[in-house]
C-alpha positions in Angstrom: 139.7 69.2 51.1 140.3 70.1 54.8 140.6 74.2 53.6 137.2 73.6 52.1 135.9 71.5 55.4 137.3 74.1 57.8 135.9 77.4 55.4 132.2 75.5 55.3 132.2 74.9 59.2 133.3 78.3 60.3 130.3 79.8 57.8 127.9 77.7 59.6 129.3 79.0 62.9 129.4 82.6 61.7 125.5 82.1 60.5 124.7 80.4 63.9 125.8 83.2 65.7 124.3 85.3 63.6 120.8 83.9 64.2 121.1 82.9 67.8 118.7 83.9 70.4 118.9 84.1 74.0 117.0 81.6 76.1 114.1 83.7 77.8 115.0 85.1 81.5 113.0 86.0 84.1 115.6 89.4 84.4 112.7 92.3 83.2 114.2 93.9 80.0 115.0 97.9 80.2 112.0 100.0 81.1 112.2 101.4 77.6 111.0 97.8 75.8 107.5 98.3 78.1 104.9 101.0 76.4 103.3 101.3 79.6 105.2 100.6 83.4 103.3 100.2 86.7 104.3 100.6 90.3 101.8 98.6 92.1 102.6 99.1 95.8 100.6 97.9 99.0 101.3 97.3 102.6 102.4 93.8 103.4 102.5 93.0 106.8 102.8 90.1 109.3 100.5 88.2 112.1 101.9 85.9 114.9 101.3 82.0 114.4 98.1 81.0 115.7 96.5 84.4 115.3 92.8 84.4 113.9 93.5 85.6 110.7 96.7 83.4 110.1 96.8 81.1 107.2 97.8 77.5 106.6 101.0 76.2 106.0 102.9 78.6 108.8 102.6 81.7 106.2 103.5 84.9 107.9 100.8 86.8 106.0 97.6 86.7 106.8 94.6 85.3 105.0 93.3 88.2 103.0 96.7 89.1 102.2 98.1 86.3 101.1 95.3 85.8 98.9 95.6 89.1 97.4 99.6 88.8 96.6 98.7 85.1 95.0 96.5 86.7 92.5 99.0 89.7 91.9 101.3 87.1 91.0 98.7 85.4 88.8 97.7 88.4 87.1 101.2 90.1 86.5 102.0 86.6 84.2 98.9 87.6 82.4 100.0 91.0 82.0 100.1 92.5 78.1 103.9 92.0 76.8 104.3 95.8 76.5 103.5 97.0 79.4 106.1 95.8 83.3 104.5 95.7 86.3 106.8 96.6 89.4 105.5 94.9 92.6 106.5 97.1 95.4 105.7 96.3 99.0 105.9 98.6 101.7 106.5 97.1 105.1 107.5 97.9 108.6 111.0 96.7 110.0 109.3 95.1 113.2 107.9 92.6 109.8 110.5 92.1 107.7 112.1 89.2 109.4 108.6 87.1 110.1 107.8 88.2 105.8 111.3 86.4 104.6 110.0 83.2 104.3 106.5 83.8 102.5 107.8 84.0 99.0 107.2 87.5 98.6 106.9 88.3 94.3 108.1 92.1 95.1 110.6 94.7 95.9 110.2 95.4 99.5 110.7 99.1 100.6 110.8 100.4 104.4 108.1 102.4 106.3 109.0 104.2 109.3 105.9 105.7 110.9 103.0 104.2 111.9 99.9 105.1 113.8 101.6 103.0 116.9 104.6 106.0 116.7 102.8 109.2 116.0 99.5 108.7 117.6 100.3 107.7 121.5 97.3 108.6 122.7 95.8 105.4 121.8 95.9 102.5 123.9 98.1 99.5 122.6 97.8 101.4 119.2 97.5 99.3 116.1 100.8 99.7 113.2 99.2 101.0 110.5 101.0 102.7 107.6 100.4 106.1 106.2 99.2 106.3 102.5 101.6 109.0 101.4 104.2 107.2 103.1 103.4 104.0 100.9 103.2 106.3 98.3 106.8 107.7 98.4 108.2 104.8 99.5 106.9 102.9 96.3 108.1 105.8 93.8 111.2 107.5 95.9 113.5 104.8 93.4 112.3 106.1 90.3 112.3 109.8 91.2 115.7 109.3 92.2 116.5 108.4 88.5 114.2 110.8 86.7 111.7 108.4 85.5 109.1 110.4 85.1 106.6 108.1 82.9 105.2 105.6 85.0 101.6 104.6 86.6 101.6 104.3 90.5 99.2 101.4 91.1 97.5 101.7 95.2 96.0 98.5 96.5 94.9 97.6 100.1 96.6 94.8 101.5 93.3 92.5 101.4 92.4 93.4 97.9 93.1 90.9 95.8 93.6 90.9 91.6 91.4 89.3 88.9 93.1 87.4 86.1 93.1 90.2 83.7 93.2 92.8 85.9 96.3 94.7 84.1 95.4 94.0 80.7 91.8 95.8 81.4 93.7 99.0 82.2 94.8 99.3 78.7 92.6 101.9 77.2 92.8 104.0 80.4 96.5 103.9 80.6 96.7 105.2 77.1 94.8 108.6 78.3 97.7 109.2 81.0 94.6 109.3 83.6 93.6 108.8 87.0 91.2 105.5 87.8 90.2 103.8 90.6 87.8 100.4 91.0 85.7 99.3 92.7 86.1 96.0 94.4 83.2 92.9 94.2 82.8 91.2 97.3 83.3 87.7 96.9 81.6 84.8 99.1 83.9 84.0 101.7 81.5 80.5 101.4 81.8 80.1 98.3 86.2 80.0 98.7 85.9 77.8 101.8 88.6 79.7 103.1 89.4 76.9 105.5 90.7 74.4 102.5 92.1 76.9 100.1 95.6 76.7 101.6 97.2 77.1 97.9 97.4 79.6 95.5 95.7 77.4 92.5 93.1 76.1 94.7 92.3 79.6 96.5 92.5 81.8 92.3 90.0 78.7 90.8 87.6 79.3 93.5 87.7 82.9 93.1 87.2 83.0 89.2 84.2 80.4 89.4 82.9 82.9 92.3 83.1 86.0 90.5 80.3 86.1 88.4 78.1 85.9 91.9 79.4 88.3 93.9 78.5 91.3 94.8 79.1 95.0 94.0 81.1 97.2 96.0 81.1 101.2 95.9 84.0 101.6 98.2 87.6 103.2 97.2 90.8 100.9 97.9 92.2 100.7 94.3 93.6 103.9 92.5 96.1 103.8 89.3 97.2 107.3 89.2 99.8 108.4 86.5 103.4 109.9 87.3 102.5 113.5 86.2 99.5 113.4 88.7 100.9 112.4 91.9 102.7 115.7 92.8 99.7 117.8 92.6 98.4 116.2 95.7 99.6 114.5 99.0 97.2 113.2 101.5 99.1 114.2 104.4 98.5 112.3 107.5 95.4 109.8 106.4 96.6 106.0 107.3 95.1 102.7 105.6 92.8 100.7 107.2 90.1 102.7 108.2 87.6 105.1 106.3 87.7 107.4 104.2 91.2 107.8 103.4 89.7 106.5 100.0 87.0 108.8 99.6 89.3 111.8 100.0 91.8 110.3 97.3 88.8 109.7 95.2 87.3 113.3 95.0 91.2 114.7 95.1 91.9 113.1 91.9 88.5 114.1 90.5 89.9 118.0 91.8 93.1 118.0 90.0 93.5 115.2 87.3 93.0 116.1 83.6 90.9 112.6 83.0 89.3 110.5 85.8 87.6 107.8 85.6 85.9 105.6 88.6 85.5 102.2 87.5 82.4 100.0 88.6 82.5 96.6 90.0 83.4 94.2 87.4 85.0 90.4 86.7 88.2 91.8 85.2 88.2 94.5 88.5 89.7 93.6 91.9 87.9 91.8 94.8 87.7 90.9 98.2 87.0 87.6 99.8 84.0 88.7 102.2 82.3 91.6 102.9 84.2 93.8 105.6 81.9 96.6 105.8 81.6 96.4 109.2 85.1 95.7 110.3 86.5 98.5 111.0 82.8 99.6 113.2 83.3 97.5 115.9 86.8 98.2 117.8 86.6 98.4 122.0 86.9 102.0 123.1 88.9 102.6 126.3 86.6 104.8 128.5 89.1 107.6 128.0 88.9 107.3 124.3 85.4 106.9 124.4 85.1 110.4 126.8 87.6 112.2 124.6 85.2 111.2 121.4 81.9 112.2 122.9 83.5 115.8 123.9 84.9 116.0 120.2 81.6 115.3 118.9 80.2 118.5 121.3 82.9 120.7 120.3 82.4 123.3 117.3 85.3 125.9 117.7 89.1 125.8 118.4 92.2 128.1 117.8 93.4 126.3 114.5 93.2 123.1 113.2 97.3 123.0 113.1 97.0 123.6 117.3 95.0 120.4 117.6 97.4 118.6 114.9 100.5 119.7 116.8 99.0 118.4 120.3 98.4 115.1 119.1 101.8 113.6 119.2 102.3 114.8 123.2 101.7 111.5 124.4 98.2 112.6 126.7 96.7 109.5 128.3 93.9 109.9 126.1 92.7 112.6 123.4 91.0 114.5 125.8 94.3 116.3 126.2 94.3 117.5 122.4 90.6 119.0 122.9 91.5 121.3 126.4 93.6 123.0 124.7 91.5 124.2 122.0 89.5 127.5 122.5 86.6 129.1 120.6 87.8 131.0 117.9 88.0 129.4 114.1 85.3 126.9 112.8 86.1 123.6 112.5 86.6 122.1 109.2 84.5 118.5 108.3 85.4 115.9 107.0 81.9 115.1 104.7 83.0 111.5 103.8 83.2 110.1 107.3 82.1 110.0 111.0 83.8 108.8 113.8 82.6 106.0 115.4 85.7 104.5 116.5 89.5 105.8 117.7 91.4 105.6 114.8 88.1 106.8 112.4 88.1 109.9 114.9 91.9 110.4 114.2 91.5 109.7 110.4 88.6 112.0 110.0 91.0 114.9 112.0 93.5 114.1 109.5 90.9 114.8 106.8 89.9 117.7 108.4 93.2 119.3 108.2 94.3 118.6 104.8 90.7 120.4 103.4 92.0 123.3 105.4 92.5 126.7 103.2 96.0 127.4 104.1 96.7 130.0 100.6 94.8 131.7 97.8 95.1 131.4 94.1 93.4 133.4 91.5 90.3 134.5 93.9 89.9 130.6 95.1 91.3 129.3 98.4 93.2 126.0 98.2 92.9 123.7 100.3 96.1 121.9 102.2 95.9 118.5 100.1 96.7 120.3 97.0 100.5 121.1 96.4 102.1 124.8 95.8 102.4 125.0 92.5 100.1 122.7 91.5 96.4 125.3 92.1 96.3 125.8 88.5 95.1 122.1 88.4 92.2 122.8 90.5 89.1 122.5 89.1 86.2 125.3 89.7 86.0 126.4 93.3 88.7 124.1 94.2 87.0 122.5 97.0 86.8 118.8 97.5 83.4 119.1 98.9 81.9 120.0 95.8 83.3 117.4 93.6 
């Protein structure tokens, strides 16, 4: 009796084990479960207590970016089961301690330059990051381990995440393409950014807003796939000011098989407000302002690498950068942009140079944005003026 009490127990063991299942984990499963993986990366960054664009509850991020990593969060639980989403963010050492306590859903990876370190010319320079930097930052982990099937995902820090943001990628990931969005522009009103001091509050208000706001043509969302991002690198083109996202946009129109620009829509990205003119109305110091106006009268100099070498020499202002320059080659323009402002002056010189021909391939001059190697890619002239 025992025998046949023991034998009956230990087949119900053997069958319990057999059918068990592990209690769900937040640990993601191996990358080869997910159809499709993302690498979304932004710049996350920190603002003093007390500071204008602080938010409630002694959050080191500010407003706009605390709303946009909120939704993030939202829309990466809404994400399809078969496709991971890697939240990367790139930040500065000088933030890293003030960002500990914020909660932070992501893996944080380091920047080291800045426009406060390269460009010294400007007076108490801002810190913002370079895109490549974010860019190689965000993906150095996986080319380290030969991953070499993935979707980088490029978000401004104040560009926030509708609920099904990821699962509307579907049909676009599936072509292995290029795509950026355009944002809406959400009433800051209609938020009441003063009360919406918690994620649930802040994401309700947005969805009920949506449908209301307004369209946006501007570039500050790209998903670009893994066998893409080699072909180009945007050299020395920083966030936070125009038209670092005009330049990716025709680049990926230049070299990627299928790109598609995506209009404003409700399952799209957004921002709370409309910042158009932001970035239009920094203080000039009178050096700054002198070294502009000469910049704007000047139409010849030795070679655009001269000007890009004498920018990190530390010259009170930039008027140093244009003495030396002498009447020989024609500048280059940047089409997409016009300085009105320091770092839009420094940002269009950086677009300048990288739409410098530097090499020929097969009777066509490439520009400097496009990678050796990677000319084949180019489509027609190869110019990203004619895109």
């Amino acid at each position: 009796m025992i025998a046949m009490m023991l034998s009956s127990a230990i087949a119900s063991l053997v069958a319990c084990i057999a059918t068990y299942r592990a209690p769900s984990s937040s640990v993601a499963a191996p990358a080869s479960h997910y159809k499709f993986r993302l690498i979304h990366a932004m710049n996350v960054y920190s603002v003093p207590p007390g500071a204008a664009a602080a938010t409630a509850g002694g959050r080191a991020s500010p407003f706009h970016q605390w709303s946009a990593i909120e939704s993030i969060r939202r829309a990466m639980r809404y994400a399809p089961p078969d496709m991971r989403v890697d939240f990367v963010c790139a930040v500065f050492e000088s933030d890293r301690a003030a960002l500990l306590g914020d909660d932070l859903p992501c893996r944080t990876v380091s920047l080291t330059r800045s426009t406060r370190t390269e460009y010294h010319f400007i007076e108490d320079a801002k810190e913002l990051p370079f895109i490549q930097d974010i860019i190689d930052a965000a993906t150095a982990q996986d080319e380290e381990r030969g991953n070499v099937e993935y979707f980088l995902v490029l978000t401004n820090s104040d560009i926030g995440l509708t609920k099904y943001f990821y699962r509307a990628l579907m049909p676009h990931l599936r072509m292995r393409e290029a795509v950026s969005i355009n944002r809406l522009a959400v009433s800051a009103e209609a938020i009441d950014v003063a009360t919406a001091d918690d994620g649930e509050t802040l994401l309700s208000r947005v969805d009920s807003a949506l449908e209301d706001a307004d369209d946006h043509g501007g570039y500050d969302c790209f998903i670009i796939h893994s066998s893409v991002l080699p072909r180009i690198r945007i050299g020395d083109m920083f966030a936070g000011y125009p038209p670092w996202g005009n330049v990716m946009h025709r680049l990926l129109k230049l070299v990627a098989d299928n790109y598609t620009n995506v209009k404003s829509n409700v399952n799209g990205t957004f921002h709370i407000g409309d910042d158009r003119t932001a970035w239009k109305n920094d203080d000039w110091s009178e050096d700054e302002l002198a070294s502009y106006l000469e910049f704007e009268e000047l139409v010849h100099f030795s070679t655009i690498d001269d000007m890009a070498n004498q920018r990190t020499m530390s010259p009170k202002s930039a008027s140093l950068i244009l003495e030396h320059a002498t009447a020989a080659v024609v500048k280059p323009k940047c089409p997409w942009g016009r300085g009105n402002n320091v770092y839009r002056w420094v940002n269009d010189l950086n677009c300048a140079i990288g739409l410098q021909y530097n090499r020929y391939h097969d009777n066509r001059t490439i520009p400097r944005f496009i990678q050796p190697g990677f000319e084949g890619y180019c489509k027609g002239a190869c110019n990203p003026w004619l895109i």
